[in-house]
N, C-alpha and C positions, 0 to 999 in steps of 0.2 A: 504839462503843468498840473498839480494837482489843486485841488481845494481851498486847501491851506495857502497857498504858495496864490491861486488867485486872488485870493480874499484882500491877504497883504496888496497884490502887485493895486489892485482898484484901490484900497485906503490910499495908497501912496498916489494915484491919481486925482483922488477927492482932495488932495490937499495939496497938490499943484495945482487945483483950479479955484483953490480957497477956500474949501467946503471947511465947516466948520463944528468940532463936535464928535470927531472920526470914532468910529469906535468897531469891533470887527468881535461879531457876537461866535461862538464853536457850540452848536447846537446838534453836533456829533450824536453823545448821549441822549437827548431827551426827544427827538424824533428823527423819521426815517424820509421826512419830504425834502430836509432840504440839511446840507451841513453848515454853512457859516450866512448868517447875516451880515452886513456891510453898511454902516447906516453913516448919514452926514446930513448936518442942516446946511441953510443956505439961505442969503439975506434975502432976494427974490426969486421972481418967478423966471426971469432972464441968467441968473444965475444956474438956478434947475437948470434949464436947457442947456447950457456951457458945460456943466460937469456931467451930465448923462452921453450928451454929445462927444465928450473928448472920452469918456470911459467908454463907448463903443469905438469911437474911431482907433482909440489906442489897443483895447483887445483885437481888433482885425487884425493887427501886424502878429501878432504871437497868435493868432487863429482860435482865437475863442470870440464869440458871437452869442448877443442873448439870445435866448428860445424864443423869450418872450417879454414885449415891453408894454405897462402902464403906465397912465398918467398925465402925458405930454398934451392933453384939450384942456385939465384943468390946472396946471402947474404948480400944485403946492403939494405934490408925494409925485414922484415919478420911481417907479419899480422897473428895476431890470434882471430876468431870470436868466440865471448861465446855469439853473437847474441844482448843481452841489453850492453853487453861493448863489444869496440872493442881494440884490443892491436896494436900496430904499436912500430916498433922496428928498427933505421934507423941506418945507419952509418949516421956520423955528417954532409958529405958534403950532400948524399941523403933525410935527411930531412931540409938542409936548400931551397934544390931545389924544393920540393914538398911543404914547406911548409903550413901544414895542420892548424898548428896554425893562418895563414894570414888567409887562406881560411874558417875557423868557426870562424871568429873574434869577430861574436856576441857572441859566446857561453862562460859561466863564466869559467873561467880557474885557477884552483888550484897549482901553486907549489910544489910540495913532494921534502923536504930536507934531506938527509940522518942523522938519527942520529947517 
C-alpha cells in the first residue's frame, strides 16, 4: 500500500469511529520527513483512545504498524507515526491551538466527509 492509499484507508477509519474534522494534508512537496498528515478532532479524551485504538488495530490486518506512538498519558493530541503518513488525533480546543493546518498552509489539503 502506498502513502496515499494509507492516508485515505486511516481518514476513512477516523470517521468510522466518529472523528470529526477529517482532513488528509499531501506534504509531498514541501518536506522530506514525512508525506501526508491525517488529522481529526474528537469530542473526548475516551474518544482519542477509541480511534487511535481502532486505527492501530485495523492497520494490523493490511500489515502497517505505527513506528511510533504519542500522547495516550495526556489524551488531548495522540500521534501515530506510520513514517510516509503521520496521524494526529486532537481534542477540538488542542488542535485549534496547535494549529497544524495554519502552519502547512502551503500543503494541498483534502476534506474527508463521512458517508
Amino acid at each position: 500500500m502506498n502513502s496515499k492509499e494509507l492516508a485515505f484507508k486511516i481518514a476513512d477509519l477516523m470517521a468510522q469511529k466518529k472523528g470529526s474534522g477529517i482532513v488528509v494534508m499531501d506534504l509531498k512537496n514541501l518536506t522530506t520527513v514525512t508525506d501526508y498528515f491525517v488529522i481529526c478532532s474528537a469530542s473526548s479524551d475516551t474518544q482519542i483512545k477509541a480511534i487511535a485504538d481502532f486505527i492501530k488495530e485495523e492497520t494490523k490486518k493490511i500489515d502497517e504498524r505505527p513506528w511510533h506512538n504519542e500522547g495516550y498519558s495526556g489524551m488531548s493530541w495522540v500521534l501515530l507515526d506510520f513514517v510516509d503518513v503521520v496521524v494526529h488525533i486532537f481534542l477540538n480546543d488542542t488542535r485549534k491551538f496547535y494549529n497544524l493546518e495554519g502552519l502547512w498552509a502551503d500543503a494541498e489539503i483534502t476534506e474527508v466527509k463521512d458517508e
